[in-house]
C-alpha positions as CSV (number, residue, x, y, z in Angstrom):
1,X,27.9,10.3,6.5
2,X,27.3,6.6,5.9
3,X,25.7,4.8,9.0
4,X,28.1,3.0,11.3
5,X,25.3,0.9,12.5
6,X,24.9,-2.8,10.7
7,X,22.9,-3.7,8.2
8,X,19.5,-5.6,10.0
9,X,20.0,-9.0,7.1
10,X,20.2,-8.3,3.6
11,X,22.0,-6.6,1.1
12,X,25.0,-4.9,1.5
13,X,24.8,-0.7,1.3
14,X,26.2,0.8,-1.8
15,X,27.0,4.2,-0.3
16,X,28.3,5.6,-3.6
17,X,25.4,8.6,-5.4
18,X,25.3,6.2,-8.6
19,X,23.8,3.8,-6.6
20,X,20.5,5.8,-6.6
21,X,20.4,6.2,-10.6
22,X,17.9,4.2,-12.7
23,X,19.8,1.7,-14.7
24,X,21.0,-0.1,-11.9
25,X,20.2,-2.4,-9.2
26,X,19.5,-0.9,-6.1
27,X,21.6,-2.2,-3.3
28,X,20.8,-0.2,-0.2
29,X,18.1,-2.6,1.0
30,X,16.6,-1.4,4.7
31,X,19.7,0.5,5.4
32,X,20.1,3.7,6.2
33,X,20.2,6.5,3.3
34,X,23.0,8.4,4.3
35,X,22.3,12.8,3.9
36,X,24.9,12.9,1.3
37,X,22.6,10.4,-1.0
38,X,18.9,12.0,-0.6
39,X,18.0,13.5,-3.2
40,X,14.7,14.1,-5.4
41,X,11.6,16.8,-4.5
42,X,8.1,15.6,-3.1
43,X,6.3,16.6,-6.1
44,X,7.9,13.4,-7.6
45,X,5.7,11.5,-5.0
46,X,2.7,12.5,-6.9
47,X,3.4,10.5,-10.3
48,X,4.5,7.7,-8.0
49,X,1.6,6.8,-6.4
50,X,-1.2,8.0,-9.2
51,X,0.6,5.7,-11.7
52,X,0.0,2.7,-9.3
53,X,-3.8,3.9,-8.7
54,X,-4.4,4.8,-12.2
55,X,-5.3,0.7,-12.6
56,X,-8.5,-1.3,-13.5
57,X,-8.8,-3.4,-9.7
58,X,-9.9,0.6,-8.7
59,X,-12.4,0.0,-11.8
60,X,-13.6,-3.6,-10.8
61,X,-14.3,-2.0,-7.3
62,X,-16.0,0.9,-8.3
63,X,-18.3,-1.7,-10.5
64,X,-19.0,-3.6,-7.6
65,X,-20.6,-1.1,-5.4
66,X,-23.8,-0.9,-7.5
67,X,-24.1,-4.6,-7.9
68,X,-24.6,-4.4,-4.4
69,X,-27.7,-2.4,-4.4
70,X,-26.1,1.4,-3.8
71,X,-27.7,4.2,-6.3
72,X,-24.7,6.1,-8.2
73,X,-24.8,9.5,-5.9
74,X,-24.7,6.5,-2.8
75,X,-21.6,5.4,-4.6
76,X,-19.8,8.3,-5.2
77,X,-20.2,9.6,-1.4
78,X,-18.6,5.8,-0.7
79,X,-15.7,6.3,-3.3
80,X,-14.8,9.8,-1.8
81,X,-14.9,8.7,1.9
82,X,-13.3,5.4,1.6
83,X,-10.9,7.5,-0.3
84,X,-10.1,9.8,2.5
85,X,-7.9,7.4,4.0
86,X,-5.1,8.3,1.4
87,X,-4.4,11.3,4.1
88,X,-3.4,8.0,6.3
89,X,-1.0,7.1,3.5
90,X,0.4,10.6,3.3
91,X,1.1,10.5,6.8
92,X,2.8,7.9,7.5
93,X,5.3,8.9,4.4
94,X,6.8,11.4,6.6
95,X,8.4,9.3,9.0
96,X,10.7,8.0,5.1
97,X,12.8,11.8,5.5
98,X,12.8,11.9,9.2
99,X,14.5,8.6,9.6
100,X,16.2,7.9,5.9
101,X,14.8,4.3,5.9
102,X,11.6,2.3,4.8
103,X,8.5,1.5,6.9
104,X,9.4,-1.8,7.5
105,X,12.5,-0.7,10.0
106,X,10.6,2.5,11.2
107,X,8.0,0.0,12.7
108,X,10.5,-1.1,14.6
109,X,9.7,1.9,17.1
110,X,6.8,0.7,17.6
111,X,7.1,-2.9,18.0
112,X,11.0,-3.8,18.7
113,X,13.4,-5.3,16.4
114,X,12.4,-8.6,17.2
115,X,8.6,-7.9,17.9
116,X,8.8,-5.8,14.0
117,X,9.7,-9.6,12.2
118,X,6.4,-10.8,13.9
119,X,4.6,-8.0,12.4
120,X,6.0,-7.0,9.1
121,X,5.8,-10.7,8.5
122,X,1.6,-11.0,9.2
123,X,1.0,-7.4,8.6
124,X,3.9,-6.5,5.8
125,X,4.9,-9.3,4.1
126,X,2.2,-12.0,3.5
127,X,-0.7,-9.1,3.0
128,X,1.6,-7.8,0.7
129,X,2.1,-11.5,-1.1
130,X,-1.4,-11.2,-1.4
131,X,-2.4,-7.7,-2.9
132,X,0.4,-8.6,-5.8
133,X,-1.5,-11.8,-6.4
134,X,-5.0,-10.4,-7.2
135,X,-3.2,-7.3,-9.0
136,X,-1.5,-10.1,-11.0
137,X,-4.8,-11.9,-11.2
138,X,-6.3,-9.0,-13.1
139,X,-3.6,-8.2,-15.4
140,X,-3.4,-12.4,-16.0
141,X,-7.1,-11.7,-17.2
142,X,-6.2,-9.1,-19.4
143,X,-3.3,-11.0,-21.0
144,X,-5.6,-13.9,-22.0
145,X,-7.9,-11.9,-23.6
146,X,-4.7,-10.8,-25.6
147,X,-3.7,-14.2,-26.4
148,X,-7.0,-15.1,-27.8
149,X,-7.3,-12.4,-29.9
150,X,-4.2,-13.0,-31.5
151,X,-6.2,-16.1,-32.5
152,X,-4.0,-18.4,-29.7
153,X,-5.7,-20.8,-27.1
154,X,-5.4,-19.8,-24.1
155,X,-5.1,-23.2,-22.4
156,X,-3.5,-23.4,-19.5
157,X,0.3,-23.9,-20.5
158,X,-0.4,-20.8,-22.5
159,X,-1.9,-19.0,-19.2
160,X,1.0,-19.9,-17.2
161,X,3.4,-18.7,-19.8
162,X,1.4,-14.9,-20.0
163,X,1.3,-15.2,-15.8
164,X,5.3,-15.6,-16.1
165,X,5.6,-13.2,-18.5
166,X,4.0,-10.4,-16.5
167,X,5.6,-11.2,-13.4
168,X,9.1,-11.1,-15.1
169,X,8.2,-7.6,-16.6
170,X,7.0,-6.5,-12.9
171,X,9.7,-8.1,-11.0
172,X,11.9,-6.1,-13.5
173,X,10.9,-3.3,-12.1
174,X,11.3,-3.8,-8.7
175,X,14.7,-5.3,-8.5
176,X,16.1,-2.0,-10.3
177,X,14.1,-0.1,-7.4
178,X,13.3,3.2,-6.3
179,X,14.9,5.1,-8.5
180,X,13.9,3.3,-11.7
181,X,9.9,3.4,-10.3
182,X,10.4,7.2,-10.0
183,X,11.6,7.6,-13.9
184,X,9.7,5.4,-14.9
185,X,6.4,6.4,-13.1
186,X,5.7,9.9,-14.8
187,X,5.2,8.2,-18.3
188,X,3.0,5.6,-17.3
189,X,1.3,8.1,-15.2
190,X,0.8,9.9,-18.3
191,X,0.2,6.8,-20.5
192,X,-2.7,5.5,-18.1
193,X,-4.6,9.0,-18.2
194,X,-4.9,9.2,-21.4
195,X,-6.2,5.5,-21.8
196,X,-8.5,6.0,-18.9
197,X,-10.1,9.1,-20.5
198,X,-10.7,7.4,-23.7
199,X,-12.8,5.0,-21.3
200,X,-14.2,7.4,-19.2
201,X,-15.6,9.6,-22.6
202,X,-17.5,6.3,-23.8
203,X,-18.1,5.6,-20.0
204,X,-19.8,9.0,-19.9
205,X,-21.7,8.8,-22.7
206,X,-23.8,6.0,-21.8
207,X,-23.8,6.6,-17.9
208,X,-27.4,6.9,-16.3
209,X,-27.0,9.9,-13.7
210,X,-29.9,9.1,-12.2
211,X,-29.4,5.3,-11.6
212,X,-31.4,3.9,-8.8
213,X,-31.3,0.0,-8.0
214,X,-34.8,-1.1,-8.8
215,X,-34.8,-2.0,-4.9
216,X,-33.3,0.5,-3.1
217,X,-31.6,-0.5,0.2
218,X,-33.2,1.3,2.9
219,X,-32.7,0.9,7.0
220,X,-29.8,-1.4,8.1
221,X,-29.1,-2.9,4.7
222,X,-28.0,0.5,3.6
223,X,-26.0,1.3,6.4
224,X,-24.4,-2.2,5.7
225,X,-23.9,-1.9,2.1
226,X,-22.4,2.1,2.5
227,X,-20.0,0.5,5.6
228,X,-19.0,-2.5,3.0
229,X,-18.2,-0.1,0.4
230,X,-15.8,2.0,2.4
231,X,-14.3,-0.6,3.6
232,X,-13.5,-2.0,0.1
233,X,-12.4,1.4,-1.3
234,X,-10.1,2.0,1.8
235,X,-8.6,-1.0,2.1
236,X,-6.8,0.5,-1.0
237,X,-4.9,3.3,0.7
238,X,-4.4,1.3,4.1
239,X,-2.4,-1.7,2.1
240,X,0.0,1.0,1.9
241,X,1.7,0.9,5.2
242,X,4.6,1.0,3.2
243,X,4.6,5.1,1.8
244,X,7.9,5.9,4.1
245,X,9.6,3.5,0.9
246,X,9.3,5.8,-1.5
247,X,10.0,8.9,0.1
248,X,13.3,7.7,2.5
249,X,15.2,9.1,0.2
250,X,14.1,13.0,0.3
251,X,16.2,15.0,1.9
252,X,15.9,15.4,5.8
253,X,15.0,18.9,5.6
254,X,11.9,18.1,3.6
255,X,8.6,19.8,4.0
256,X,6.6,16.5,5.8
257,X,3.8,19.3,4.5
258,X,5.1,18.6,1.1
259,X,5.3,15.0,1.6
260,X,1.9,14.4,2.6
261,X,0.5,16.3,-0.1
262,X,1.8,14.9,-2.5
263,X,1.2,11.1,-1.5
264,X,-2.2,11.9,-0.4
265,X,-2.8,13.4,-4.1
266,X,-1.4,11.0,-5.8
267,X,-3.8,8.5,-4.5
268,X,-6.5,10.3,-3.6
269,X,-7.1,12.2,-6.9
270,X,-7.1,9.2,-9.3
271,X,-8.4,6.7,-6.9
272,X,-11.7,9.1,-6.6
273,X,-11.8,9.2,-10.5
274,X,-11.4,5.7,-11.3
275,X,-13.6,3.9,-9.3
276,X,-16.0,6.1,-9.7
277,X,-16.0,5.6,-13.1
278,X,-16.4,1.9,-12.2
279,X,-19.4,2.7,-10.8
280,X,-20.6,5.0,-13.4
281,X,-19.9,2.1,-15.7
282,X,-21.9,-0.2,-13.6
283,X,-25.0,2.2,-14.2
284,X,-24.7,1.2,-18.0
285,X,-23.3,-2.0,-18.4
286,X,-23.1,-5.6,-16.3
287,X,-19.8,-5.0,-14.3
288,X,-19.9,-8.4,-13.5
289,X,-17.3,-9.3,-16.1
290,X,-16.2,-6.3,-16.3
291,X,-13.4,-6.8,-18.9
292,X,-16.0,-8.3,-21.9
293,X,-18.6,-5.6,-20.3
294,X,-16.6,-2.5,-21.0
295,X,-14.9,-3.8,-24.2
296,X,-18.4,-3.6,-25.3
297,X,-18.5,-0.1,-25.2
298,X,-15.0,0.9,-26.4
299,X,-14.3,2.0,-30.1
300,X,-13.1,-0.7,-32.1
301,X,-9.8,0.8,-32.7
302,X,-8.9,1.1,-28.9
303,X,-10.6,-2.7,-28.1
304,X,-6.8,-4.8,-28.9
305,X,-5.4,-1.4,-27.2
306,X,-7.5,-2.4,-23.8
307,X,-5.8,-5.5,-22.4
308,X,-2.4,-3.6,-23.0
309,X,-3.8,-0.6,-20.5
310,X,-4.6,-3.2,-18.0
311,X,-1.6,-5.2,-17.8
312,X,0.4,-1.6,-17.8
313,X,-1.5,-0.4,-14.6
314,X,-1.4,-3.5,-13.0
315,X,2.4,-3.8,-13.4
316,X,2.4,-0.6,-12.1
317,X,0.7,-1.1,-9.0
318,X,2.4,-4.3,-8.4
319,X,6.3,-3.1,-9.2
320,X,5.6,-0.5,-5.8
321,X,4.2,-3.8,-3.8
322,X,7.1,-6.2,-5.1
323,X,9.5,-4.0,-4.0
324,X,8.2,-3.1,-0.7
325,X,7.9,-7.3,0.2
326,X,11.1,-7.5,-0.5
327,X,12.1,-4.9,2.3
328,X,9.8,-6.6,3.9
329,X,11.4,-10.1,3.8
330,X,14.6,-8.3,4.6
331,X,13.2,-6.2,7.8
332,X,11.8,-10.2,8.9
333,X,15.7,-10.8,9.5
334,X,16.2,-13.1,6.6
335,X,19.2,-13.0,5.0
336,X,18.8,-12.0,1.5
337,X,20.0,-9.5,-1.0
338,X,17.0,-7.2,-1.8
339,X,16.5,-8.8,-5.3
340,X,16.8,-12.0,-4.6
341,X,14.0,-11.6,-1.9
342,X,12.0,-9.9,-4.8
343,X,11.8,-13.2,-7.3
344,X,11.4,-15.1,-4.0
345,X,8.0,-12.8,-3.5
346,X,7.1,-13.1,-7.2
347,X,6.8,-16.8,-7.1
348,X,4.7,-16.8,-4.5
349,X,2.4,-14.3,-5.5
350,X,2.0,-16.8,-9.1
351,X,1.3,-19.7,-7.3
352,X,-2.1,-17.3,-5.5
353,X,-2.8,-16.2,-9.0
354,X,-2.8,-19.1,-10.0
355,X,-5.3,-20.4,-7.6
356,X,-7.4,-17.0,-7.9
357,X,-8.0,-17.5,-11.2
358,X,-8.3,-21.5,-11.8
359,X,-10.1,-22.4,-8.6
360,X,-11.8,-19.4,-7.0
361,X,-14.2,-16.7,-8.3
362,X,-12.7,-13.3,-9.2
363,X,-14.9,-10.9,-8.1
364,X,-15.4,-12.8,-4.5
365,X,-11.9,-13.3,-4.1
366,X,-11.3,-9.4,-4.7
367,X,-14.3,-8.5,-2.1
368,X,-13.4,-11.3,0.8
369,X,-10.2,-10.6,0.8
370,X,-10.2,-6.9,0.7
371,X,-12.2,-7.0,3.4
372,X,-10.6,-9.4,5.5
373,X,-7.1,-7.4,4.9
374,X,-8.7,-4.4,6.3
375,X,-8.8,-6.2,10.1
376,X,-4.6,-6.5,10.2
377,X,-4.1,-3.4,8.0
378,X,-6.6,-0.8,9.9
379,X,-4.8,-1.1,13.5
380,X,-1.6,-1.1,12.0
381,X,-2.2,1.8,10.2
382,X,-3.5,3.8,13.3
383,X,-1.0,2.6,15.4
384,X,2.0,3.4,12.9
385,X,0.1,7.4,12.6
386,X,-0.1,7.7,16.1
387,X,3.3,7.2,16.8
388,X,4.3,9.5,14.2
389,X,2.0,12.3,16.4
390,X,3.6,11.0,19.8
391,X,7.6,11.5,18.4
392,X,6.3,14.6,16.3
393,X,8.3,12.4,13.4
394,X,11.2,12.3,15.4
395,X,12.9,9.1,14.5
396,X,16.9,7.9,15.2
397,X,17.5,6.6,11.5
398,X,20.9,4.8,12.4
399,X,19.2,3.7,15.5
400,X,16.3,1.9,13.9
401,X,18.9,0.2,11.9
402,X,20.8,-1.1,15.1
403,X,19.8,-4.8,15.8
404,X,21.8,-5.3,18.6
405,X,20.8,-5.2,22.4
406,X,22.4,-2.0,22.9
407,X,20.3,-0.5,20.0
408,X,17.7,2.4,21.0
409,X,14.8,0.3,20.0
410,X,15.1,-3.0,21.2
411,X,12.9,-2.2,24.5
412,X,12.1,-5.5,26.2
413,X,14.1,-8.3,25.1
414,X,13.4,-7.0,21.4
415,X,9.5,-6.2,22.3
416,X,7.8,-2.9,22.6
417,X,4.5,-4.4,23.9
418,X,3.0,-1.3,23.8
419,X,2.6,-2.1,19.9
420,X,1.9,-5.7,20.3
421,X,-1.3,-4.5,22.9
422,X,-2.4,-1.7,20.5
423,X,-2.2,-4.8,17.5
424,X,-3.6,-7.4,18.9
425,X,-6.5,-5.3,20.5
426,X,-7.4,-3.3,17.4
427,X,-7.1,-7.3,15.6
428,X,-9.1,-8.9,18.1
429,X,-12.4,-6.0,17.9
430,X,-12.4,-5.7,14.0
431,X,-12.0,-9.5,14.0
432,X,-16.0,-9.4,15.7
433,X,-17.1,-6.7,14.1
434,X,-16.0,-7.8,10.2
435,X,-18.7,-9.4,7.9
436,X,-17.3,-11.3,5.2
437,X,-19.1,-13.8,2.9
438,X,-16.2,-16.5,4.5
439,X,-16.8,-15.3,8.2
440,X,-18.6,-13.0,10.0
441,X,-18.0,-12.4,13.3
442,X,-20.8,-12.4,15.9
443,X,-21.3,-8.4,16.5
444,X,-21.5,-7.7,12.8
445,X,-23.7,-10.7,12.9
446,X,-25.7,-8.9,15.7
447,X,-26.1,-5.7,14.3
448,X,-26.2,-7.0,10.5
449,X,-23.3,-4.3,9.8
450,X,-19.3,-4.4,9.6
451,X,-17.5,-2.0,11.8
452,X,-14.1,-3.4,11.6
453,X,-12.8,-0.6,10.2
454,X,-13.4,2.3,12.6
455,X,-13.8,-0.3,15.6
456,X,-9.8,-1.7,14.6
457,X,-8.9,1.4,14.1
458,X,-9.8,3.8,16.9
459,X,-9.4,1.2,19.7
460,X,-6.0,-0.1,18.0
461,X,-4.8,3.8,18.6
462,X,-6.0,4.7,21.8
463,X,-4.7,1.4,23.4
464,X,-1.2,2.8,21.9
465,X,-1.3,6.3,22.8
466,X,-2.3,5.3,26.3
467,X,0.6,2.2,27.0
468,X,3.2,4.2,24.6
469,X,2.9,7.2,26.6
470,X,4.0,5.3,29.8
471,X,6.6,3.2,28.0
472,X,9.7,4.1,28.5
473,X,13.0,3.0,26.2
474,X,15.9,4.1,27.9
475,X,18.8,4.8,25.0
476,X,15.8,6.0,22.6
477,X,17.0,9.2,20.9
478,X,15.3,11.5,18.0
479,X,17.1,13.3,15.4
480,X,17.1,17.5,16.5
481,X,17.5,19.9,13.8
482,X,20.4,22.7,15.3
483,X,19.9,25.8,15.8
484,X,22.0,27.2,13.3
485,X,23.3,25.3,10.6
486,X,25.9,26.5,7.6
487,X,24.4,23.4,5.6
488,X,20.8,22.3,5.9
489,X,21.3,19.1,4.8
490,X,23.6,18.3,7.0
491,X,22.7,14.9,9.5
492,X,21.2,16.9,12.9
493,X,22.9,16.4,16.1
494,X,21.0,13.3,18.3
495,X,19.6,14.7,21.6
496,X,21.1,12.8,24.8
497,X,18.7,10.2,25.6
498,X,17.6,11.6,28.6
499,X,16.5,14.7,27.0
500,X,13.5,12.7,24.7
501,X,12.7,10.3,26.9
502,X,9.3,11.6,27.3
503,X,8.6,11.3,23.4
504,X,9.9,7.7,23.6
505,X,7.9,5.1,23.0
């Protein structure tokens, strides 16, 4: 049954089941997915999210914790802890069945419909501008190599031309949408591994498993560089606030067991693997550039096959961030079909390339701004998981697609400030404890380490469950499963609002 709610801005719902097929455009935008349309299993989660962290930034990162003084057994704990925080990622993908819509309007439980544009616009869509730029920074890299060893220049009309090239491809992708990501995704999954272990054979054949820095960091400067490093390896996972996009269109009755798995697996397995492969790389040659460093190693056959691999896994990561900024710019209010808001997204994310690549450092760029994205991205994280706990996923789908004053979530004038307290409290503390080569705040430069991350994070969800638990939103309902039920996929009957209120936010 179609929802009888309107559309929040942007494109139109196509209700019909062909809507949904690979081939063509997707149309339903943030809008409701209607029980009749969800289709698909959660083991189709898993090629989703490997084929987007099957990639070479996961390399670069990897690379980059032993050029900063950690021994190879200190980078592997780093790269499976930071890595952890893919369970965040698999949570939060839950709340896609439960409600039948993407992140971007489920965060509208826990911040309003008006409050939500505030956030997804800092926390959703301008992060999100920003990941696709250094992803397209990478690949950009890549594809200049290419150019010049097809005995081309690669001055800078030519550089603009490869930067346009691989954003069309990408933005491709993303306007066709979900369902041509999940077709698509199993192939390049495929594609990547097998690239990937042709590097990680002549990786491991030259890898020193007993690297030590000829310095080893000892005391604080460990703790430091071991707090740094998790920080860049999560930031990963947590720039993925976004995991209820690709799974809104499960059925309801989904395992959210099922659904976490899979996520979590899909980017904790290969994200584990790659970078530390990065660092096992780093052990044996200069990761500084890492592109010229491992080409040096590769057989001669596979050297022109290389900057092919890393354009493919950057497009992949990127096509799965395109797509969610464009919900995002929807879910801000503006008025715009969900593929025009795409291209919009992809020119901005060329001009940053641009400027990551002609007027700033690669390497720092990737490190500052990973970093600095972890002091938004951490509290929203934790505050989006703990409201998942506090509704037990229980989440009015055609509700959170309501925009009006009589909608369930529109709280206080269009504020929950329950969120906006959690936010700007978890913001505030990372903001004092983060240590960044462009600021440092003045605990971290205390101390001499960076605890934004758990500091954001555990203060940003305690100030939530404390304020949501005493927030009330009259009208708020959660879908409730019946007791018995002929068909299980039919829509379940909404409580009366009184009858939830205490899991309302």
């Amino acid at each position: 049954m179609a929802s009888t709610h309107p559309p929040s801005g942007g494109g139109a719902a196509d209700t019909s089941p062909a809507s949904n097929r690979a081939g063509r455009v997707e149309a339903h935008g943030i809008d409701h997915i209607p029980d009749g349309e969800r289709q698909g299993r959660p083991r189709e989660l898993f090629a989703v999210w490997a084929a987007a962290n099957v990639n070479y930034l996961g390399l670069v990162v990897g690379g980059v914790l032993i050029l900063m003084g950690l021994s190879l057994w200190q980078a592997l704990l780093v790269c499976v802890v930071g890595n952890l925080f893919w369970v965040l990622v698999g949570i939060l993908a839950v709340s896609g069945p439960a409600s039948g819509t993407p992140s971007e309007v489920v965060m509208r439980a826990m911040f309003g419909v008006r409050g939500n544009r505030v956030n997804i616009a800092v926390t959703g869509w301008a992060l999100c501008i920003c990941y696709i730029a250094l992803n397209l920074a990478a690949a950009a890299v890549a594809g200049f190599s290419l150019v010049e060893k097809a005995g081309v220049e690669a001055n800078t009309g030519v550089r603009a031309a490869v930067i346009v090239v691989i954003s069309a491809i990408t933005l491709a992708i993303s306007v066709y949408g979900h369902a041509t990501i999940v077709k698509l995704y199993l192939p390049i999954t495929l594609l990547l591994t097998g690239a990937f272990a042709i590097i990680g054979f002549e990786v491991l054949r030259r890898a020193r498993w007993d690297y030590t820095p000829a310095e080893p960091l000892e005391g604080t400067a460990l703790w430091a560089a071991l707090l740094i490093g998790v920080t860049l390896i999560a930031s990963g996972p947590l720039s993925y606030t976004n995991s209820a996009d690709f799974s809104r269109y499960l059925r309801r009755t989904t395992s959210p067991a099922a659904v976490a798995g899979w996520t979590t697996l899909g980017g904790f397995l290969p994200g584990v693997v790659v970078t530390f492969l990065g660092s096992l790389a780093a052990t044996a040659i200069d990761m500084a550039e890492p592109q010229a460093a491992l080409e040096s190693i590769l057989p001669g056959w596979f050297v022109p096959v290389f900057p092919f691999v890393l354009i493919l896994s950057t497009i992949a990561i990127n096509a799965m961030s395109a797509y969610s900024s464009g919900l995002a710019l929807q879910a801000m209010g503006v008025r715009i079909r969900r593929s025009l808001s795409v291209i919009v997204d992809g020119v901005l994310a060329a001009a940053l390339t641009t400027y990551a690549l002609f007027v700033s450092n690669f390497l720092d760029s990737v490190s500052n701004m990973l970093q600095l994205t972890v002091v938004l991205l951490g509290p929203s994280t934790a505050i989006y998981a703990t409201d998942i706990l506090l509704r037990r996923n229980r989440y009015d789908g055609p509700g959170l697609t309501d925009t009006t004053e009589e909608g369930p979530y529109w709280y206080s004038s269009g504020v929950n400030w329950a969120g906006f307290a959690a936010l700007v409290a978890g913001t505030a503390a990372a903001t004092l404890c983060v240590d960044t080569l462009p600021y440092t705040g003045p605990v971290a430069r205390a101390i001499g380490l960076d605890l934004s991350l758990p500091v954001g994070m555990t203060l940003a969800a305690v100030v939530y469950a404390l304020t949501a638990r005493s927030y009330k939103a009259p009208g708020t309902r959660a879908p409730e499963a019946p007791k018995t039920s002929v068909n299980p996929g039919a829509p379940r009957a909404p409580r009366a609002p009184e009858a939830d209120a205490e899991n309302a936010v």
